[in-house]
Every structure is written in structure tokens, then in C-alpha cells.
TORRO-61482 format. One record per atom (N, C-alpha, C): residue in three letters; x, y, z. Coordinates in steps of 0.001 Angstrom, whole numbers, padded with zeros to 6 digits, always signed. Example, Ala and Ser with C-alpha at 12.3 -4.5 7.8 and 13.67 -1.06 7.14 Angstrom:
2
ALA+013190-005690+007800
ALA+012300-004500+007800
ALA+013200-003300+007800
SER+012850-002250+007080
SER+013670-001060+007140
SER+012900+000030+007870
REM end
This chain:
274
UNK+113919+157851+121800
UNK+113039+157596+120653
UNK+111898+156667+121057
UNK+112251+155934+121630
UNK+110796+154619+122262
UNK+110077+155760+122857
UNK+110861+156760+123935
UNK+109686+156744+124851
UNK+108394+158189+124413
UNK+109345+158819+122591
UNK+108747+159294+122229
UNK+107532+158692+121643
UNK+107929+157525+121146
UNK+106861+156564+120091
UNK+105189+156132+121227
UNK+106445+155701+122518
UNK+104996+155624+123537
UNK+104109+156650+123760
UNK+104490+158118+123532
UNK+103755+158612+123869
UNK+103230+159107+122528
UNK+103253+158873+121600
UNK+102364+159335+120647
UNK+101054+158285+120596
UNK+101500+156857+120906
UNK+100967+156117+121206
UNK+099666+155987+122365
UNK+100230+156475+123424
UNK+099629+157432+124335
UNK+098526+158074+124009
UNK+098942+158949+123575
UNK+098222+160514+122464
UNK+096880+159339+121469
UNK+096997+158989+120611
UNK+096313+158094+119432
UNK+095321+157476+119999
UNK+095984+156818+121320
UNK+095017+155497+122734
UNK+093801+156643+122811
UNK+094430+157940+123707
UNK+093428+158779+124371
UNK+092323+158956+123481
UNK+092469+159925+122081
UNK+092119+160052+121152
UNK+091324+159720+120425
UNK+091003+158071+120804
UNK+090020+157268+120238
UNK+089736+157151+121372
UNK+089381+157147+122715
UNK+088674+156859+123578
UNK+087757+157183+123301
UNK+086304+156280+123907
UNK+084982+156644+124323
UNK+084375+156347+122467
UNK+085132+156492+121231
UNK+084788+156384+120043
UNK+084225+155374+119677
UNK+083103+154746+119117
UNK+081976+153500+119139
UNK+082463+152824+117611
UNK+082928+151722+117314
UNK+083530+150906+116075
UNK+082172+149707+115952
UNK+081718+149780+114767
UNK+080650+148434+114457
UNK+081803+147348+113206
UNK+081704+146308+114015
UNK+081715+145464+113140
UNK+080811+144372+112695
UNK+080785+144432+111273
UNK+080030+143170+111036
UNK+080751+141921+110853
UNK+080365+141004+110947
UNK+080634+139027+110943
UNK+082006+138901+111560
UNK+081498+139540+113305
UNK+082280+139732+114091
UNK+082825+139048+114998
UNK+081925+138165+115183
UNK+081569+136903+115966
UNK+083061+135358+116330
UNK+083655+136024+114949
UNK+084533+134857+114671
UNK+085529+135578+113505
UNK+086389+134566+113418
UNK+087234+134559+112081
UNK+087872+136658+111723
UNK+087952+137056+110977
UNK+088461+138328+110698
UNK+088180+139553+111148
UNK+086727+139774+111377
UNK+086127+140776+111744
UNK+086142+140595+113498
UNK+086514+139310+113944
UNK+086488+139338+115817
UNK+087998+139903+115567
UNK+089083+139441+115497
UNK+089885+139806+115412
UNK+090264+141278+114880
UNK+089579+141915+114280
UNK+089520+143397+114222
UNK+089058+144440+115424
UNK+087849+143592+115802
UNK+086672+144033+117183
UNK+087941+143668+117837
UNK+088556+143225+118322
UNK+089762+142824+119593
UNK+090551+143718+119330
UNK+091168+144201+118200
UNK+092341+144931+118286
UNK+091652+146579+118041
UNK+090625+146772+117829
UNK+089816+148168+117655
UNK+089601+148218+119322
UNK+088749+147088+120203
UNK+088782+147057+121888
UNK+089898+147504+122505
UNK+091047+147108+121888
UNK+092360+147201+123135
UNK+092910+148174+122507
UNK+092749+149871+121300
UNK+092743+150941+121507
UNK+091533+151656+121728
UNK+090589+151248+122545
UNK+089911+152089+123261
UNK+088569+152030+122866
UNK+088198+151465+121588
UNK+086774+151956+121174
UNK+085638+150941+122300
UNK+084481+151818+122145
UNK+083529+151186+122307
UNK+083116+149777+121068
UNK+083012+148549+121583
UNK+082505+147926+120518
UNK+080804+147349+120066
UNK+080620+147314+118995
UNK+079169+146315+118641
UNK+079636+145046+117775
UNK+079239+143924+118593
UNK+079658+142896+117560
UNK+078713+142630+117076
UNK+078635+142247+116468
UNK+077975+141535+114746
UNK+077882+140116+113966
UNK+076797+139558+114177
UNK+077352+137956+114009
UNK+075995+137072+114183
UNK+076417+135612+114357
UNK+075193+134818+115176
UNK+076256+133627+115540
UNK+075624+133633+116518
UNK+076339+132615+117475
UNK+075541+132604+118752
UNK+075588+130957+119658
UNK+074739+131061+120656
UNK+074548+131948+121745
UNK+073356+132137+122565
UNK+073546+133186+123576
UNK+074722+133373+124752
UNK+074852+132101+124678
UNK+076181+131934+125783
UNK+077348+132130+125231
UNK+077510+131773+123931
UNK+078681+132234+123655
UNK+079323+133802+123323
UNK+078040+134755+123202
UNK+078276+135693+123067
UNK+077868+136533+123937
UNK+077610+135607+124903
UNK+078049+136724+126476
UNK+079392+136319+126951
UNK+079384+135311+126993
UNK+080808+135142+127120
UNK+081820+136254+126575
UNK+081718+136240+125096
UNK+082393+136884+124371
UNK+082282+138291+124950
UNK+081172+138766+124917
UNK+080879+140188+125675
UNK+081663+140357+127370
UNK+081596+139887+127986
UNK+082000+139632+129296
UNK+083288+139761+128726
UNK+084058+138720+128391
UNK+085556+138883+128102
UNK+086476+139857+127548
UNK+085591+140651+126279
UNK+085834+141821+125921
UNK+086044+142980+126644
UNK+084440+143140+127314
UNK+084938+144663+128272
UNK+085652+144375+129526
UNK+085889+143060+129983
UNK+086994+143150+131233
UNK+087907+143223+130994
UNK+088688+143237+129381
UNK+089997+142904+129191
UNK+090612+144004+129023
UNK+089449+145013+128322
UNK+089832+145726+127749
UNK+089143+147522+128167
UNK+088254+147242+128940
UNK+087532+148272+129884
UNK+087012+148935+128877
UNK+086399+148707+128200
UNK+084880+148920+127349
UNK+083645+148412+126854
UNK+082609+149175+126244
UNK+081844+148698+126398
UNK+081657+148009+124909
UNK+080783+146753+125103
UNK+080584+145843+124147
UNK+079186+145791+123873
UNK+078326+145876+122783
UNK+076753+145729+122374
UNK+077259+144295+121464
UNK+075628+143695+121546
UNK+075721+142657+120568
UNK+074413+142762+119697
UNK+074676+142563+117990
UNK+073267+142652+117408
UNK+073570+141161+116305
UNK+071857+140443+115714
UNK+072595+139598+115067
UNK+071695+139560+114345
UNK+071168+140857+113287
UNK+070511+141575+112204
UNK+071372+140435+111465
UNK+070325+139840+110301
UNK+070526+139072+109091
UNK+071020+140428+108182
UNK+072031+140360+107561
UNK+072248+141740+106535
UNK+072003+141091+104803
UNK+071771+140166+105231
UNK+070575+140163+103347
UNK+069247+140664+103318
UNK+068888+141227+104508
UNK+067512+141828+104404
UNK+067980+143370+104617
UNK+067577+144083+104210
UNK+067978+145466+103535
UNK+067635+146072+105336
UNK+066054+146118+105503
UNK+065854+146762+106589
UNK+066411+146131+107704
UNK+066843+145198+107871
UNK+067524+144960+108967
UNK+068969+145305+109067
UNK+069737+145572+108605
UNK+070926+146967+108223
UNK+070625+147939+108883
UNK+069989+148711+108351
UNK+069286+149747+108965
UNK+069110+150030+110707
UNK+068107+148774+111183
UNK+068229+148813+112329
UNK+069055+148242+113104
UNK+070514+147878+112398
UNK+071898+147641+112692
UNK+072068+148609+113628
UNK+072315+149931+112463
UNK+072779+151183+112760
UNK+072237+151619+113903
UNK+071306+151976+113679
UNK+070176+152889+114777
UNK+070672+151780+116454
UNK+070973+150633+116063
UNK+070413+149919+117344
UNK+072362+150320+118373
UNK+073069+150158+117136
UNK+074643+150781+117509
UNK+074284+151867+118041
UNK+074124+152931+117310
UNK+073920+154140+117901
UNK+072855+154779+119371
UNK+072153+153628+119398
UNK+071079+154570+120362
UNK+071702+153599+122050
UNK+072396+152067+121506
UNK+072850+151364+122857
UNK+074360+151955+123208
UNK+075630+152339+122185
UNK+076587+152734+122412
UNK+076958+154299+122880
UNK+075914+154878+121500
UNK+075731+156501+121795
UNK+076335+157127+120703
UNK+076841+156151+119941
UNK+077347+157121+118671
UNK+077697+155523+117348
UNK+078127+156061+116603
UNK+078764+155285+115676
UNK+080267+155593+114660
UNK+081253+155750+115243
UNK+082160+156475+114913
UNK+083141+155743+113445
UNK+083282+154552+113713
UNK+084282+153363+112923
UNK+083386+152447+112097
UNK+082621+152242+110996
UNK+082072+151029+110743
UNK+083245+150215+109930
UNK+083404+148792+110102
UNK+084207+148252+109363
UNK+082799+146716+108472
UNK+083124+147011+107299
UNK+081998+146121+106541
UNK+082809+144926+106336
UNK+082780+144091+107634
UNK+083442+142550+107248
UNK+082593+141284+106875
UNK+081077+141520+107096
UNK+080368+140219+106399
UNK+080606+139546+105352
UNK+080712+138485+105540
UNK+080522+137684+103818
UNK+080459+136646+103636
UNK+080289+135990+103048
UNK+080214+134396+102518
UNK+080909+134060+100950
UNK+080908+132767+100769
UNK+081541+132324+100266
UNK+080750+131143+099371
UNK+080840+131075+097886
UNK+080561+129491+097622
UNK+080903+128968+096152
UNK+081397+128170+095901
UNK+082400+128266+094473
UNK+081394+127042+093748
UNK+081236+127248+092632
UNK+080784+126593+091585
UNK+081255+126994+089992
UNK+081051+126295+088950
UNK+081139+126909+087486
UNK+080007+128029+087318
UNK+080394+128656+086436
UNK+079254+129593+086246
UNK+078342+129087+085622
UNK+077962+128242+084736
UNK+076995+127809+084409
UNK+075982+127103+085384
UNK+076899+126800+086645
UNK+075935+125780+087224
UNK+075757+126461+088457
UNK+076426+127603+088308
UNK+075798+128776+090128
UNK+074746+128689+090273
UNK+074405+128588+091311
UNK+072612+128673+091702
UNK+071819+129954+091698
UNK+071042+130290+091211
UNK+070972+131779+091504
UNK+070815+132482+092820
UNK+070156+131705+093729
UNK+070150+131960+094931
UNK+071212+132264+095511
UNK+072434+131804+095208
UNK+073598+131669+095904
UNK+074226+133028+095286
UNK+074149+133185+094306
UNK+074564+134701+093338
UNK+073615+136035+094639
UNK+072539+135935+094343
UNK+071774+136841+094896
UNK+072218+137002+096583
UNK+072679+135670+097172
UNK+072884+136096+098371
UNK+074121+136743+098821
UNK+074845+136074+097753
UNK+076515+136929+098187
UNK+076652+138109+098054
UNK+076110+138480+096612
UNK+076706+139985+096392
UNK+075332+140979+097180
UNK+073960+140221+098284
UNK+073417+140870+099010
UNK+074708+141080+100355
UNK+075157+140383+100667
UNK+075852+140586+102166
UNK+076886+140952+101768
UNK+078172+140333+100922
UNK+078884+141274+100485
UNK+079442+142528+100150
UNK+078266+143193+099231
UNK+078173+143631+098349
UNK+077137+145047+098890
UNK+076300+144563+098712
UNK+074992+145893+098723
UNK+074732+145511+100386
UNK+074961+145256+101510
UNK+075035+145584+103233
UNK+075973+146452+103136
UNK+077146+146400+102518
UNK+078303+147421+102743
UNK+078022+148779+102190
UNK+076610+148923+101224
UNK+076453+150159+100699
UNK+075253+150878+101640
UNK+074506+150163+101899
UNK+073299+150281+102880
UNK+074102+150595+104587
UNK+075101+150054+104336
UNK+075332+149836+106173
UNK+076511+151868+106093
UNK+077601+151827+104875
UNK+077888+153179+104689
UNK+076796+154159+104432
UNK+075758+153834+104001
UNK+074901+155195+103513
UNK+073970+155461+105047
UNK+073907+154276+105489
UNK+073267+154694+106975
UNK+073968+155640+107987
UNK+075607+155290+108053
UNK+076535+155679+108855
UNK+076652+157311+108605
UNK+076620+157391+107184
UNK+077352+158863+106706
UNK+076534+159997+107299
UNK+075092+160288+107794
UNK+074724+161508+108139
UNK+075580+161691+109602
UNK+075805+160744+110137
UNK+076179+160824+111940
UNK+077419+161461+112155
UNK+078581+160856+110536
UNK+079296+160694+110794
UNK+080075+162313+110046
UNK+079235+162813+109258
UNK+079073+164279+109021
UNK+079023+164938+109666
UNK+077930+165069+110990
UNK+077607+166128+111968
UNK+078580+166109+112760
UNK+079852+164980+113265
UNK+080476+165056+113795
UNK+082117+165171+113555
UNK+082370+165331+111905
UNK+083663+165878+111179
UNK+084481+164655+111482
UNK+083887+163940+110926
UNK+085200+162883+111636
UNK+084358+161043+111909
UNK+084795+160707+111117
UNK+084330+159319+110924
UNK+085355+158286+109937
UNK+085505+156905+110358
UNK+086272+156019+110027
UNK+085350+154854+108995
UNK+085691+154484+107912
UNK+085248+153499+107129
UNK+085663+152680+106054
UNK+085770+151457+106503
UNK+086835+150317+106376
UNK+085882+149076+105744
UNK+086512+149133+104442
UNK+085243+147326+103952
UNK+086330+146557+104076
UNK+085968+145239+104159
UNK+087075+144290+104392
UNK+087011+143485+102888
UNK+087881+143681+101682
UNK+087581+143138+100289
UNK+088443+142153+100300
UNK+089051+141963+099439
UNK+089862+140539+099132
UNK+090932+140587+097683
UNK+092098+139733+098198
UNK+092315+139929+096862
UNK+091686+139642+095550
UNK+090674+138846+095801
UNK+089486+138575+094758
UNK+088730+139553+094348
UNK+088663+140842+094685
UNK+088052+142103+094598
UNK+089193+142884+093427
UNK+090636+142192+093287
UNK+091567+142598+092786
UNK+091652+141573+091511
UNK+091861+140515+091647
UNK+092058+139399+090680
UNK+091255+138433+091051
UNK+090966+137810+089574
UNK+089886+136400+089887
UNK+090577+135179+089958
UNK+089282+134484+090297
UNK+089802+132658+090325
UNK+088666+131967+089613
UNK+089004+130770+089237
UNK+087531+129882+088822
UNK+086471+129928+089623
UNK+085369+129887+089489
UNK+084395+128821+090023
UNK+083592+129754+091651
UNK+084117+131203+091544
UNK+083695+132193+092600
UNK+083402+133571+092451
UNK+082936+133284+090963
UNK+081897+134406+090164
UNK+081306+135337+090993
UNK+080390+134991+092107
UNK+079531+136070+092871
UNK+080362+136825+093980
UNK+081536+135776+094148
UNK+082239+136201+095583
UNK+083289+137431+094883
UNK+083984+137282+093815
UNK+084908+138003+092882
UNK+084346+139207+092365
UNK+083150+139021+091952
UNK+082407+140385+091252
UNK+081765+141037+092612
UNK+081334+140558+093608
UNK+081112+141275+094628
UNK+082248+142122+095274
UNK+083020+141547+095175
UNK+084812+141627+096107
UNK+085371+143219+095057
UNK+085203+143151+093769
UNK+085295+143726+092698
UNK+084591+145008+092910
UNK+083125+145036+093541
UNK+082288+145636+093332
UNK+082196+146904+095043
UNK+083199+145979+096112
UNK+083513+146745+097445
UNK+084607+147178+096987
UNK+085478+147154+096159
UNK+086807+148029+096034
UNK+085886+149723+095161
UNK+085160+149089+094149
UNK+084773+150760+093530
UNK+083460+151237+094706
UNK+083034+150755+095094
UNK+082062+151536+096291
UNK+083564+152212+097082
UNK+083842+151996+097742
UNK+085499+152395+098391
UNK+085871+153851+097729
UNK+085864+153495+096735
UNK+086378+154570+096032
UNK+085622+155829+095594
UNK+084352+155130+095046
UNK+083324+156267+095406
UNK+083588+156919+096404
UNK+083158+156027+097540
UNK+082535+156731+098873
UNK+083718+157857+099549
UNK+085379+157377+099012
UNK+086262+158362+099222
UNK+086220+159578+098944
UNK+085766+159640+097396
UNK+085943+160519+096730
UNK+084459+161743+097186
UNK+083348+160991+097324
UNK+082414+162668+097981
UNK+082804+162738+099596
UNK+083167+161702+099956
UNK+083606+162212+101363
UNK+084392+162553+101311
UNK+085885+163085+100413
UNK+086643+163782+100713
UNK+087257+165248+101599
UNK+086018+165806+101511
UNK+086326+167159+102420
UNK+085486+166898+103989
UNK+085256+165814+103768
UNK+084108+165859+104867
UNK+084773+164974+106603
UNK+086193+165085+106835
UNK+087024+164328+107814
UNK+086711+163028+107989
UNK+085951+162537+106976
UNK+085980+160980+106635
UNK+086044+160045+105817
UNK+087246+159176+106261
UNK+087781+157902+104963
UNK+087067+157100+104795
UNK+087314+156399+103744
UNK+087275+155050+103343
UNK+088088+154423+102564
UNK+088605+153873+103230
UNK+089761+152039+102178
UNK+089289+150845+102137
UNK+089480+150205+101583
UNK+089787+148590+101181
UNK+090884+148323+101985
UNK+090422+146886+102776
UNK+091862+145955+102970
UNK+091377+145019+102352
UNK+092935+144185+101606
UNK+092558+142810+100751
UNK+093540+141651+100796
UNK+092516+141104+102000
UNK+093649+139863+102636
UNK+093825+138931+101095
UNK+095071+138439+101481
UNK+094899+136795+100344
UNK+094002+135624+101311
UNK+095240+134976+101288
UNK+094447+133615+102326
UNK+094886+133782+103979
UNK+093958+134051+104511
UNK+093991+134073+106044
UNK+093461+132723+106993
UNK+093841+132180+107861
UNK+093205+131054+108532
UNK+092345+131356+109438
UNK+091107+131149+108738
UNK+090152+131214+109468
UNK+088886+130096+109025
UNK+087368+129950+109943
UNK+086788+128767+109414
UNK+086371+128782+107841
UNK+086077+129891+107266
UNK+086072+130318+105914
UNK+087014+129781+105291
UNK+088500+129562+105461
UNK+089295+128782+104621
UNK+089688+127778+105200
UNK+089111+127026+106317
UNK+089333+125631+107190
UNK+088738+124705+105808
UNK+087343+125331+105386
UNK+086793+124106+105183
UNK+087059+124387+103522
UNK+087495+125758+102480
UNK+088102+125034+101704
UNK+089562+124182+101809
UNK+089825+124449+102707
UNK+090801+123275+102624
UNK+090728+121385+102800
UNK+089676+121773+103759
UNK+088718+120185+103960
UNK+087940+119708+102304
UNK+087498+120772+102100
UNK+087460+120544+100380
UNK+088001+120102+099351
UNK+089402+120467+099531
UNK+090301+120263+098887
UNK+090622+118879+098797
UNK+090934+118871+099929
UNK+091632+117624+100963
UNK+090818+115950+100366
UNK+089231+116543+100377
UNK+088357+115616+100039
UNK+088033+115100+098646
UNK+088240+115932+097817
UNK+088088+116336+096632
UNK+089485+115501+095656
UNK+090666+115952+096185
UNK+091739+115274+095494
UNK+092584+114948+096599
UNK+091920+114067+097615
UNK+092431+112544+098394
UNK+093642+113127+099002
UNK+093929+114285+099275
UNK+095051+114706+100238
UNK+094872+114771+101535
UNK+095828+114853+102873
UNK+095628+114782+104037
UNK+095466+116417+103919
UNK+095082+117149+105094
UNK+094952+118451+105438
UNK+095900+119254+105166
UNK+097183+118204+105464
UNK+098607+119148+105803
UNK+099172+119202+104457
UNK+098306+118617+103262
UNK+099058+118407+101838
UNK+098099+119759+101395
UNK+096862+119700+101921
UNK+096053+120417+100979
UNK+096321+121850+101496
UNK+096467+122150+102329
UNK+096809+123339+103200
UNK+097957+123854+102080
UNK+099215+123015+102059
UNK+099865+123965+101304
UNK+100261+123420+099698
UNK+099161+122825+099585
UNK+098469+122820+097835
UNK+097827+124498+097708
UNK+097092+124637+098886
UNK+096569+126209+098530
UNK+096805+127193+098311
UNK+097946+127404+099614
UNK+099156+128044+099355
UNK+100279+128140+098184
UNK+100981+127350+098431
UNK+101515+127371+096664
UNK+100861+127802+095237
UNK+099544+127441+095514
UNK+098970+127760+094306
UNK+098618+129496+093808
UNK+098216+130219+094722
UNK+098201+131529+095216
UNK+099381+132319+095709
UNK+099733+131849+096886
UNK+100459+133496+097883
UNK+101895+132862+098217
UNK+103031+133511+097049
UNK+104213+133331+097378
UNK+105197+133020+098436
UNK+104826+133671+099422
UNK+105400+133444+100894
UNK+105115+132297+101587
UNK+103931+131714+101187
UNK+103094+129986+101916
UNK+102790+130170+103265
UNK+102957+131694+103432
UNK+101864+132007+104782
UNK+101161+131830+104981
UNK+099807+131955+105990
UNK+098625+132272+105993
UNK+099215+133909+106356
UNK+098245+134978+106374
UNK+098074+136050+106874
UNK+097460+135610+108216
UNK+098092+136315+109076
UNK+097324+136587+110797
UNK+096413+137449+110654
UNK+095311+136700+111575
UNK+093667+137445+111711
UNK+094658+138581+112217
UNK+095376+138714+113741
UNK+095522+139640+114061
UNK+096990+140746+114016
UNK+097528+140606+112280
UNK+098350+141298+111689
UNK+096699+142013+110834
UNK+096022+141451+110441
UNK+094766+142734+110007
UNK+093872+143565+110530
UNK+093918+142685+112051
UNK+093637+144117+113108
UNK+094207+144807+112978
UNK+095475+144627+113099
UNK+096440+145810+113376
UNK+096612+147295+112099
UNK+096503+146458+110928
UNK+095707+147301+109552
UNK+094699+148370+110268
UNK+093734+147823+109964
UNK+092547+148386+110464
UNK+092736+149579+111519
UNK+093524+149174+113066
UNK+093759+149640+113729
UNK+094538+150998+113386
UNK+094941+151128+112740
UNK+095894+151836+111896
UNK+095424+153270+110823
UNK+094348+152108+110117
UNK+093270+152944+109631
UNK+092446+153836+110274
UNK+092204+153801+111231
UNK+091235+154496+112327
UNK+092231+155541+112799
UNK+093482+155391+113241
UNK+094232+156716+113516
UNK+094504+158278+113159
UNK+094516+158873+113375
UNK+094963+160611+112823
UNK+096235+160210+111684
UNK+096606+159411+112147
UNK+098092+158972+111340
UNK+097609+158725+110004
UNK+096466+158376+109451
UNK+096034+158174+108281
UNK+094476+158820+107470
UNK+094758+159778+107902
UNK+093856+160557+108090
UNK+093413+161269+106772
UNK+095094+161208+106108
UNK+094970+161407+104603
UNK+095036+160396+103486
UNK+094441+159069+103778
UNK+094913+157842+103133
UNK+093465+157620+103399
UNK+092869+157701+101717
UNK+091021+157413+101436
UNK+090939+157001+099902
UNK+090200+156183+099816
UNK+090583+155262+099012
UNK+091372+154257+098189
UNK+091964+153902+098806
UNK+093203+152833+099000
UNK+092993+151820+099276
UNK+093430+151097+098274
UNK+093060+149521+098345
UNK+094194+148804+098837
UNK+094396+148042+100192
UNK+095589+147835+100978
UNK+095769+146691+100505
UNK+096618+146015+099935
UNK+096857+144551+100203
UNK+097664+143920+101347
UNK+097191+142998+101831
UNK+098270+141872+103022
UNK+097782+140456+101941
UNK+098538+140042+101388
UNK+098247+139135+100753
UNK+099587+138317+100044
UNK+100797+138398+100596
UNK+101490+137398+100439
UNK+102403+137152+099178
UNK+101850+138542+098571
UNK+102805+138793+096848
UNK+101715+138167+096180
UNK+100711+137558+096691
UNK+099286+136669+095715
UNK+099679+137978+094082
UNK+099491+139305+094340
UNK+098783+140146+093506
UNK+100258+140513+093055
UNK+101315+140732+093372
UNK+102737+140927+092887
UNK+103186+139996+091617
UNK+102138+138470+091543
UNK+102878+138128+090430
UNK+102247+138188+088805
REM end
């Protein structure tokens, strides 16, 4: 039985060879950890991000030796519409195709609603929100001509249920689960998905510093506020592993799921169970 499993495994590896995966806000935190575990079954990668030049040769260097592929780097602002755009084109014309997009950008910033900034409204549900519709509507002619394309937004359980004080991040989060579902539903005959994954709380710098927030806010040490957060949310008092949602993802991209499009995944800790 293993050495059947290896070789289907085998089979799946080959399968995606040479296949080109874009991620966005790749650089770090959820979406590197996707780019790593999409690298080590085979794809070609583009990371996505900003970070210094050295660090993302580094990063590049480390990637394709580890993993014997090739790595592009782009670091297109995606609140500007046309620079999306030449996301795509710049994936496609340095890798040679665009097979996997996974829409992981985003930000974060909590206030009352009365006192949101508007700026801060306008920018979330731009990168959030409308990059993930611009960055799928770019992908879909390529990914037509070639019967067969992968597409993965990265939502939240906040896309599922709300919280105080994260109005733009919640209605955006809200607003990538029904794009998802759209985009399933006319791509249905066309050999390409789309799902939702919807972490709860994962450790990454995105929830480092609400926790430094926390921490600061109501006079707790790190290690109180850490699982003040926890408790308050996700039953288990886990964090989710960046790279237990690669492995999602990874998953998603397979023949093995080939009939699983529009589906909103949760890893989130029973957060949404209670």
C-alpha cells in the first residue's frame, strides 16, 4: 500500500512538472509558505512581494537549488489596477505560462467603524478584494486555451464570520469567498477551479504584531496575549502552520481535486464550528 501511495505520488510530482504557480504577498508569512510547498511539487515559481534586493535573491537562489526550479520575482503594487495586469503578462512571458494563480495579498487594519479612515477602507478591499478579481480575469484567457488551470484565493475565516473593529478586512474577506464562487461556477466546464481556503489564526508577522497590540493595549506579556487570542477565537489554542496550508493548496492543484470548485475550505481550529 505505501509503495502504491508513492507512486501515485510519483504520477501527481510528474504531472505538475514544468507547470508555472504565481503567488501573490509571497515574500513572507502564508503565501511564501505556499510558493515552498507549490516549489517542492514541481512548479515553476513567481514570487510576489517587496522586500530588499538581497533578500530576494537570496530567496530566489535558495528556492531553485532546493528544489530544481525556476523562480521569477515581481513587486507590482496590486492597489494599482494596471500594475496587476503587468503582474500577469510579466509571469507569463519570464516563466512561459501561468498555470496556478493563488490570490494571497492582503492587509490588515482594525478600527470602529465610525472612525475607519477612508483611505484605509479603499486600500484593503483594493488588494484584497478587487487584485483577486483583476489578477483571475487576467489569468482566465491562458488558462482556457490550455483546458486546465488552478485558482486558489487565500480568504479567512473573516470572509465567513465577523469581528469588531475590521469592517474593510471582513467585507473584503466576505467579498473573495462569492468571487470564488462565481468564478467556479462559469468556469465549470472549462478544466478550471476555484476555492477559498480560510485560515483562522496562523503565526505569521500579520498576527505577531496583533498580538504586540494586544499585549500593549491591555498590559499583558506576549505569552499572555498570544493565548488571550487564542482562547478568544479557535478552540484547539493552536496557531495553524504556514506550512499545513501549503499543503492545502498543494492539494488543490492536484488531479485529485479536480472536481472540488467552489469550496470554501476551512483550517481554522473549530473558530467557525462554534
Amino acid at each position: 500500500m505505501v509503495a502504491f501511495e508513492k507512486l501515485i505520488a510519483k504520477e501527481a510530482k510528474m504531472s505538475l512538472k514544468n507547470k508555472v504557480a504565481l503567488v501573490t504577498g509571497s515574500t513572507s508569512g502564508i503565501g511564501l509558505g505556499i510558493a515552498e510547498k507549490l516549489a517542492e511539487s514541481g512548479f515553476h515559481i513567481m514570487i510576489h512581494g517587496f522586500a530588499n534586493e538581497d533578500a530576494i535573491s537570496k530567496l530566489k537562489t535558495e528556492m531553485a537549488s532546493k528544489y530544481g526550479v525556476k523562480v521569477g520575482f515581481n513587486s507590482s503594487n496590486l492597489i494599482e489596477v494596471a500594475q496587476i495586469y503587468k503582474l500577469v503578462d510579466h509571469c507569463q512571458s519570464e516563466l512561459g505560462s501561468l498555470d496556478v494563480l493563488v490570490n494571497n495579498a492582503g492587509m490588515q487594519f482594525t478600527s470602529p467603524l465610525e472612525e475607519f479612515p477612508n483611505e484605509k477602507w479603499d486600500d484593503i478591499i483594493a488588494l484584497n478584494l478587487s487584485a483577486a478579481f483583476h489578477a483571475t480575469k487576467a489569468v482566465i484567457p491562458q488558462m482556457k486555451k490550455a483546458g486546465w488551470g488552478r485558482i486558489v484565493n487565500i480568504a479567512s475565516t473573516h470572509g465567513l464570520v465577523a469581528s469588531v473593529h475590521k469592517a474593510a478586512y471582513v467585507a473584503a474577506k466576505h467579498g473573495l469567498i462569492g468571487l470564488t464562487k462565481v468564478t467556479a461556477l462559469e468556469l465549470a466546464e472549462s478544466g478550471i477551479t476555484c476555492n477559498a481556503v480560510c485560515p483562522g489564526w496562523v503565526r505569521t508577522p500579520l498576527v505577531e504584531k496583533q498580538i504586540a497590540d494586544l499585549a500593549s493595549n491591555n498590559n499583558l506579556t506576549l505569552g499572555a496575549a498570544t493565548i488571550s487570542l487564542l482562547e478568544a477565537k479557535q478552540p484547539t489554542k493552536r496557531f495553524t502552520e504556514v506550512s499545513h496550508l501549503g499543503d492545502l493548496v498543494s492539494f488543490l492543484v492536484t488531479d485529485a481535486a479536480s472536481n472540488m470548485t467552489g469550496a470554501e475550505l476551512k483550517m481554522d481550529g473549530a473558530w467557525t464550528a462554534q
